[in-house]
N, C-alpha and C positions, 0 to 999 in steps of 0.2 A: 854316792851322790846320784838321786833320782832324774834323769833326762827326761824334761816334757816332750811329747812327741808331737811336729807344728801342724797346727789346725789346717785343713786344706780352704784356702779361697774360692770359694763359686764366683767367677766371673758372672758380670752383669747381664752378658746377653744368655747364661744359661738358666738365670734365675726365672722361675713362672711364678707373674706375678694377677693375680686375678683379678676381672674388673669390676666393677662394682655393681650391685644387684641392679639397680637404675639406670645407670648407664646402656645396660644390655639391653632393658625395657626400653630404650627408647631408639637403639640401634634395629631393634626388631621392629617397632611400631613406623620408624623413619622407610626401611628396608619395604614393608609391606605396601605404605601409602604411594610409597614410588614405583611399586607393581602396578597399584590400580592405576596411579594417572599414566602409566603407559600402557595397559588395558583399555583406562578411557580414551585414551589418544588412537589407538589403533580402531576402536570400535567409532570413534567419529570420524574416523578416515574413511571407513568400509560406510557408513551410514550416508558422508557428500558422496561419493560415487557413487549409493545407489540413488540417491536422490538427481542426483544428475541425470541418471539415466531415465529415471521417472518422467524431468523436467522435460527432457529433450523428447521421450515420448508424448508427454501431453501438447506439448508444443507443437508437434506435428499433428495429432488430432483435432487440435484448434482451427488450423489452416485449414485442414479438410472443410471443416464444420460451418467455418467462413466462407469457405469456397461455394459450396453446396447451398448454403443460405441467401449468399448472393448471385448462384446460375438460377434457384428457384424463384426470386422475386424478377429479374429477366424472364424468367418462362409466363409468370403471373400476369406481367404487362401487356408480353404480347397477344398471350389468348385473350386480354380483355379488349386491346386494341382491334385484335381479329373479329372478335366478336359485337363491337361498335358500342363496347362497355369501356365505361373508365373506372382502374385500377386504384383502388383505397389502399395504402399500405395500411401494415397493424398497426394502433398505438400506441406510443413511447414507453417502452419501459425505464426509462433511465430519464433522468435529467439533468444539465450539467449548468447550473444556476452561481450567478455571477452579481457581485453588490457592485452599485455604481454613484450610489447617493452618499454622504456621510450622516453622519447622528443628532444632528442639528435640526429642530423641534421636528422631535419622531414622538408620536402618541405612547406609553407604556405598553401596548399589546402587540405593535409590529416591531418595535426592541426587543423584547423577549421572545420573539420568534424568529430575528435574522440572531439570536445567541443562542437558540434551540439551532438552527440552522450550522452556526459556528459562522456566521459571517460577521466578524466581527470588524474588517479593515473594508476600505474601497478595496474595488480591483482584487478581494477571495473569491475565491471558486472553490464549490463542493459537487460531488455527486448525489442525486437523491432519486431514492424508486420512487416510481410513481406509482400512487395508491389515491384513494378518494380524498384522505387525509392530508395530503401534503399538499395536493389541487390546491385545496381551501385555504391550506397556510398561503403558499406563493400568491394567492391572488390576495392574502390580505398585505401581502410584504410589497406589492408589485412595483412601486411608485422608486422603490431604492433596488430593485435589482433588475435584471433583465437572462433571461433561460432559454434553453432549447435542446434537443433530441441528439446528443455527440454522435458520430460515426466512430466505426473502430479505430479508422486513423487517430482520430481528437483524441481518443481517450488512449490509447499505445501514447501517442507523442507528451500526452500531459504526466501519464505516470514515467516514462523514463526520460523527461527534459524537468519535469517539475518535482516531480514525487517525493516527496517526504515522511518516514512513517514516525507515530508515535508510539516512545518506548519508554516507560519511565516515564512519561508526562514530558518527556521532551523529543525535539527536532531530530530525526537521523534521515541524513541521506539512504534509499536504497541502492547501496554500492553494491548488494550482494544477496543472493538471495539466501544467507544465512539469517540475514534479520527478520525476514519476511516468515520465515520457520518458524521462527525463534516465537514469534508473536502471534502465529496464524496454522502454527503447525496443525494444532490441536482438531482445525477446521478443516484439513488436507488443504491449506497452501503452501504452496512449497517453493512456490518461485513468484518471480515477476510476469510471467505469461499466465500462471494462474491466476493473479491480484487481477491483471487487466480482463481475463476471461468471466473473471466472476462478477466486477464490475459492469461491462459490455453485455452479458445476456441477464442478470440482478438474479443472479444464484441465491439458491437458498442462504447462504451468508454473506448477502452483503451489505445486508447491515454493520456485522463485526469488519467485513474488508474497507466497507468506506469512512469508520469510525477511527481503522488502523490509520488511515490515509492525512496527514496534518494539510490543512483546508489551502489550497496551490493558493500562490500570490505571485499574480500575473502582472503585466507593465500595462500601461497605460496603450489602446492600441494605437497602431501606425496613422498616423495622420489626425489623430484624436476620435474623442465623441463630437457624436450631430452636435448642432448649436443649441440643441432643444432637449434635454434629459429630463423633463419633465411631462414628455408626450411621449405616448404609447411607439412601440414600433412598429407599426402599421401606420401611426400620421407620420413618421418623419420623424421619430423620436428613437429614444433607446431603450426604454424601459419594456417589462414586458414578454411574453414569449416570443419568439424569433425562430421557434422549429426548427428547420435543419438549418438556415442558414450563423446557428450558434457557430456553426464550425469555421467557417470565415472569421470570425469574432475573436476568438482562440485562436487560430493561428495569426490575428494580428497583432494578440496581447503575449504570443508564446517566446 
């Protein structure tokens, strides 16, 4: 009589069992993708802190450049005062132009000029350079807005108490100056003391900065308008240029 001799059992955990050609593909493809986004994470780490340090350079260079531009116009006055001349400042680069009328029988040409403008509400505000071009528009718009020359206060307080940028065709607060990158990098802005410096002296991009900028919407100001919005501001009215004194105006509407 033949004895079978008994089969050995391979236990389960010494069995190697292999995984499946797909699987592996996608353990690899999984494994890689999650290198680079911690590749991209580290290389956007390294990229805010040098950009920070950029910011915090430019920043400082700004103040210089502010400082120096405002002891030179103190120097300019006094030697003309010395000299028994009177002191012409330069004229306005910038203007910070404000609607105060609504759309209630507006001809077809100064409509399509406060929506070239973006002044589409009472109480918008935009920035706009001043060129020979745009003279001509405001004075055809003049009757629904009223304008004038910001200081760097106005324009600092407007973009970091009002400032809104467009992204996507919509509203974002500038909480950061990653946004401002994100949309402006391309331009070398990089921060919010850059939006505001390119803005304040009308750098070569500010067109694209003040395009970024969604058009502020200011309050009604403190104590209201004159009784007369339909006279100049020179009779007693509000409409119109107003030169430096725009910046009273703004801080009553901020």
């Amino acid at each position: 009589m033949r004895i079978r001799s008994a089969r050995k059992v391979t236990p389960e955990s010494d069995r190697h069992i292999e995984a499946p050609e797909t699987l592996l593909k996608k353990r690899k493809h999984s494994e890689k993708a999650r290198e680079e986004r911690l590749a991209a994470a580290v290389a956007a780490r390294k990229a805010r802190r040098t950009n920070k340090k950029i910011a915090f350079k430019r920043a400082d260079t700004y103040v210089k450049e502010y400082l120096a531009k405002e002891q030179e116009e103190i120097r300019l006055k006094r030697a003309a005062r010395s000299a028994g001349d009177f002191y012409v400042p330069a004229q306005a680069k910038v203007y910070f132009v404000i609607r105060i009328k609504g759309i209630n029988e507006i001809a077809p040409k100064p409509r399509k000029i406060l929506q070239l403008l973006r002044l589409l509400q009472i109480n918008n505000g935009v920035f706009v350079k001043v060129t020979k071009a745009t003279e001509q528009m405001l004075r055809l718009v003049e009757p629904y807005i009223t304008y004038g020359e910001p200081n760097l206060k106005t324009v600092r307080e407007l973009i970091y108490k009002r400032g809104y940028g467009k992204v996507d065709k919509q509203r974002i607060p500038l909480s950061s100056n990653s946004t401002i990158e994100a949309a402006l990098g391309k331009y070398d802005i990089l921060s919010v003391e850059d939006l505001v410096h390119e803005i304040y002296t009308a750098g070569p991009n500010f067109k694209q900065a003040s395009n970024f900028l969604w058009p502020f919407k200011l309050s009604n100001p403190t104590g209201g308008w004159r009784t007369r919005k339909f006279k100049h501001y020179v009779q007693g009215g509000d409409q119109g240029n107003r030169e430096e004194n725009i910046n009273t105006l703004v801080r009553q509407m901020n």
